[in-house]
ZAMARGU-4260 file (C-alpha; in steps of 0.2 Angstrom, whole numbers, plus 5000, padded with zeros to 4 digits):
<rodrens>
0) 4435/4769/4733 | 4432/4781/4751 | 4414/4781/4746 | 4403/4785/4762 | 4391/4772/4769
5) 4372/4776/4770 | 4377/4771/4788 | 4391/4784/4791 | 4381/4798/4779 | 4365/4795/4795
10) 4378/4797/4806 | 4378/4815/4799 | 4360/4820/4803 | 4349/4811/4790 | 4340/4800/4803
15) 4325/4792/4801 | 4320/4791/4821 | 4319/4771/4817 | 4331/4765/4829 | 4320/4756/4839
20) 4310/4740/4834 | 4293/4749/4839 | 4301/4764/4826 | 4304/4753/4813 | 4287/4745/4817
25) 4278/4763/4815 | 4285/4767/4799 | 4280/4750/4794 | 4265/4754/4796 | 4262/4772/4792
30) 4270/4767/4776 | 4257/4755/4771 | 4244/4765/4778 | 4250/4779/4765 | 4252/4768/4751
35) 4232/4760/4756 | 4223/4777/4759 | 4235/4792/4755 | 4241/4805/4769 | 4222/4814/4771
40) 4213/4799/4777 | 4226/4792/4792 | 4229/4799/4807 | 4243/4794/4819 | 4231/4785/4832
45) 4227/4773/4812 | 4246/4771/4813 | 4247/4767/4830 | 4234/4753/4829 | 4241/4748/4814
50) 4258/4745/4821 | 4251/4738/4839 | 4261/4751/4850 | 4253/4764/4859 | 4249/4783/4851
55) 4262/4790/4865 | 4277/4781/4856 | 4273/4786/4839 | 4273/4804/4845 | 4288/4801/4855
60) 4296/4792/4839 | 4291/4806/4827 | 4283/4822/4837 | 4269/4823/4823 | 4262/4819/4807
65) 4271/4831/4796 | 4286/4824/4802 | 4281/4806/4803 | 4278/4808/4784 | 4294/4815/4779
70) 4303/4802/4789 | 4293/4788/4779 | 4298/4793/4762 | 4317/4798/4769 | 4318/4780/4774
75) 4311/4775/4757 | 4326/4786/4751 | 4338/4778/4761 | 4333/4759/4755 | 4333/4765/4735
80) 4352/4774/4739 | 4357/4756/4748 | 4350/4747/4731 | 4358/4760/4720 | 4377/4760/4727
85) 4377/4738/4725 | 4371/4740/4707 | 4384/4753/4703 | 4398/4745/4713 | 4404/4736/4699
90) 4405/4749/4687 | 4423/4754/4682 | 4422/4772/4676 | 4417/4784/4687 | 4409/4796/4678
95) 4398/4777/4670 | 4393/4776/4688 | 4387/4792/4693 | 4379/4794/4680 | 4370/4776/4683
100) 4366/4781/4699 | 4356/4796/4692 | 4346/4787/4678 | 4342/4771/4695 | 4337/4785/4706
105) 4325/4794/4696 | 4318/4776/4688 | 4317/4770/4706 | 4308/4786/4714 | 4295/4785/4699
110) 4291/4767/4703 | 4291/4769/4720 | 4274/4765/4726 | 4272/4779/4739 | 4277/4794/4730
115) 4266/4785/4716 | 4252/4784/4726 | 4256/4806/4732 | 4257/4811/4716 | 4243/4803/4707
120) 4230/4806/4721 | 4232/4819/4732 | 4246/4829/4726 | 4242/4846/4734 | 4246/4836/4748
125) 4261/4828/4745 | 4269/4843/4736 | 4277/4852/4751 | 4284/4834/4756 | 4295/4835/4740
130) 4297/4854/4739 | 4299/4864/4753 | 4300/4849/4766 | 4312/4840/4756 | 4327/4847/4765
135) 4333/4831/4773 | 4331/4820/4760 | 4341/4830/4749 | 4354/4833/4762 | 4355/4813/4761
140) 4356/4811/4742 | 4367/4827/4742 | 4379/4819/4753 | 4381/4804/4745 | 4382/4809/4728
145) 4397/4823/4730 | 4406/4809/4741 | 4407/4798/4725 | 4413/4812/4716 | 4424/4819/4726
150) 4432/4802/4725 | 4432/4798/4708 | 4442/4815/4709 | 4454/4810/4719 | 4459/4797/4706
155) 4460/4808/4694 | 4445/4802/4684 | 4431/4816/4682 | 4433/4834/4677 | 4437/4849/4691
160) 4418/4852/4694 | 4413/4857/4712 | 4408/4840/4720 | 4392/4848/4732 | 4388/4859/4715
165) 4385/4842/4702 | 4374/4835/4715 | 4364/4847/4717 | 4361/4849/4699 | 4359/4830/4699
170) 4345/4831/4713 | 4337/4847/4704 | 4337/4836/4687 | 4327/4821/4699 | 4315/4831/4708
175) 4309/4840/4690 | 4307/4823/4682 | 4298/4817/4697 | 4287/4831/4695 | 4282/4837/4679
180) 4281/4817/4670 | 4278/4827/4653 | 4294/4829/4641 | 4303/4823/4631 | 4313/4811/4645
185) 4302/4800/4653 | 4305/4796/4669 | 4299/4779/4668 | 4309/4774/4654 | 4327/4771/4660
190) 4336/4770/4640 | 4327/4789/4638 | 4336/4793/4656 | 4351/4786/4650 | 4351/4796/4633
195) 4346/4811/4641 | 4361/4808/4654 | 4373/4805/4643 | 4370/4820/4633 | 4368/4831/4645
200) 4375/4829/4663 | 4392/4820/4655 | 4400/4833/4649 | 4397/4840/4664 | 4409/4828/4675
205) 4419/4823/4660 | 4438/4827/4661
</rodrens>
């Protein structure tokens, strides 16, 4: 399969500014600092100090808070995508494989201890983080996912839908599971994401 890497999908805009050591040391640290005390309590001189690097370089990795934030949990995006596509490798239906990627993305975002820690405690903060700030991460997880479509097209094995429309609704399904825990899928229970995908979103993609 022609299935984009993560690498060639960054190549395309979704960087996390980590591609120095002392960037990949700040998110390090602003990471844990997040999970520790949430977004209100830390500052970017605690992330400096955290990190051992100076409060100039985290401002010239990342500009400012805001977008220190959004780089953290894009990177968090980025490792759960990497994990995802070696788990699904292996499948051989298409459609089985998109459709697992779904059900590991949501199961994975809900365990993920940040957006855990965002949403239980201080989620008038995090909110625009996974709303209206969300823009680069779903470019990311958008990208990705029509790629593997679109492939699986090419091969004549899933239905004529339009490849950047099914991700979207994908990505649309994820972030109101992430977001309103309370239904009749649980987003914490992968055989209820699995039912609920295979009733709903396969026929979509089917041929």
């Amino acid at each position: 399969m022609n299935i984009p890497s993560l690498t060639e999908l960054l190549a395309k805009g979704a960087d996390t500014g980590a591609s120095t050591q002392a960037g990949e040391r700040i998110l390090d640290a602003a990471l844990s600092l997040f999970v520790e005390f949430g977004l209100r309590r830390n500052t970017m001189d605690d992330v400096a100090q955290r990190a051992g690097v100076g409060r100039a370089t985290v401002y010239r990795h990342f500009g400012d808070k805001d977008r220190l934030v959004q780089a953290v949990i894009l990177r968090e995006i980025q490792r759960n995508l990497l994990i995802i596509e070696e788990r699904v490798r292996k499948i051989a239906s298409p459609v089985d494989a998109l459709l697992e990627a779904f059900v590991l993305s949501v199961s994975m975002a809900h365990d993920n201890a940040l957006l855990k820690r965002l949403l239980t405690s201080e989620p008038e903060t995090s909110l625009p983080y996974l709303t209206v700030h969300y823009g680069q991460t779903m470019d990311l997880s958008r990208l990705y996912l029509a790629a593997r479509i679109r492939d699986a097209q090419k091969a004549d094995a899933m239905g004529p839908i339009d490849a950047d429309a099914g991700a979207e609704i994908m990505l649309r399904l994820l972030q109101s599971l992430l977001l309103t825990p309370a239904g009749g899928v649980q987003a914490s229970d992968r055989d209820s994401l699995r039912t609920f995908a295979d009733q709903c979103l396969r026929p979509l993609f089917s041929r």
